[in-house]
C-alpha positions as CSV (number, residue, x, y, z in Angstrom):
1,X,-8.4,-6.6,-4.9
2,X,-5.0,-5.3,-6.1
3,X,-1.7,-7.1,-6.4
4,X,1.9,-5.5,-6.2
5,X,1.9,-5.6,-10.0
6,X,-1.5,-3.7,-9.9
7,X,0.3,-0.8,-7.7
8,X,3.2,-0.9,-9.9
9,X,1.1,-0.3,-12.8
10,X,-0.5,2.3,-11.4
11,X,2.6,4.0,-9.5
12,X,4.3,4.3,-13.0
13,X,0.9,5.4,-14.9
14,X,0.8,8.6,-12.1
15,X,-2.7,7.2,-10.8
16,X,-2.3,6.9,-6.8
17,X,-3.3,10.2,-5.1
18,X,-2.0,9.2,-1.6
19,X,-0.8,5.7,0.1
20,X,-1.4,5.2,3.8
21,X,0.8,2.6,6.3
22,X,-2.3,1.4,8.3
23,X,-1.2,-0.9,11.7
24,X,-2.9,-4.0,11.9
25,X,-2.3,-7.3,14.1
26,X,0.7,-9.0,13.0
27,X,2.3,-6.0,11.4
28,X,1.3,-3.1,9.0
29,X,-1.0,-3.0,5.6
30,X,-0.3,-0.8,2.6
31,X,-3.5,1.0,1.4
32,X,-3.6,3.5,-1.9
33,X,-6.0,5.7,-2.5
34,X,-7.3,6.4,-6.6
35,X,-9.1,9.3,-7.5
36,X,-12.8,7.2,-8.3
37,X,-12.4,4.7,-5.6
38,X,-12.1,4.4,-1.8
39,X,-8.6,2.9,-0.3
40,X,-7.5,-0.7,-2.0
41,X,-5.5,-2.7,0.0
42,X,-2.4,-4.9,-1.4
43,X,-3.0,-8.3,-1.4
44,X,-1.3,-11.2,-2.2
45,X,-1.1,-13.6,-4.8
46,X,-2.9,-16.0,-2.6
47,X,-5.6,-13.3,-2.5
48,X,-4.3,-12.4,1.6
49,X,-4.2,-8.6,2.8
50,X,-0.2,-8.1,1.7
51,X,1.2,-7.7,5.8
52,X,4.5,-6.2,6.3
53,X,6.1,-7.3,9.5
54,X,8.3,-4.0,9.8
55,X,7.5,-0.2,9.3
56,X,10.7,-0.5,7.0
57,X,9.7,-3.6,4.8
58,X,6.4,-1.3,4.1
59,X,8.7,1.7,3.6
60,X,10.4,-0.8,0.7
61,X,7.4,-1.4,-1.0
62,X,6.1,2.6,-1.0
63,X,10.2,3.1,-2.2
64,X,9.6,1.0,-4.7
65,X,6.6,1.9,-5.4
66,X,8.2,5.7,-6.0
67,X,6.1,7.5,-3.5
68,X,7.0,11.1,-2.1
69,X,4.7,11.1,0.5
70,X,3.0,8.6,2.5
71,X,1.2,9.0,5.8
72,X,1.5,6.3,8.8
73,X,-2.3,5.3,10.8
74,X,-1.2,5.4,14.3
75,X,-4.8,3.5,15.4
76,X,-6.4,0.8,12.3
């Protein structure tokens, strides 16, 4: 379980291979990808799956996160 300060550590340490913008019932879910593990979801501080209502509140957090490249899940 990973926290936005978790994928800002990483971001800034080079770590995330790829990030994926995966649809999911009440919006869309922010998933990176590390080179020893499968995808790890952002969550929140009250330990929920992290759901951005908007493809562009999700585009903040992958801005923020200074991504270059980021694919978009058309089907969860």
């Amino acid at each position: 379980m990973l926290f936005r300060r978790d994928f800002l550590t990483l971001a800034k340490a080079g770590t995330i291979q790829s990030a994926e913008i995966i649809p999911s019932t009440g919006g869309f879910l922010l998933a990176i990808y590390l080179p020893d593990r499968d995808a790890e979801l952002l969550y929140t501080e009250k330990k929920k799956q992290r759901e951005f209502k908007t493809l562009d509140a999700a585009y903040s957090m992958v801005s923020e996160l200074r991504l270059t490249e980021v694919t978009l899940k058309l089907i969860a």
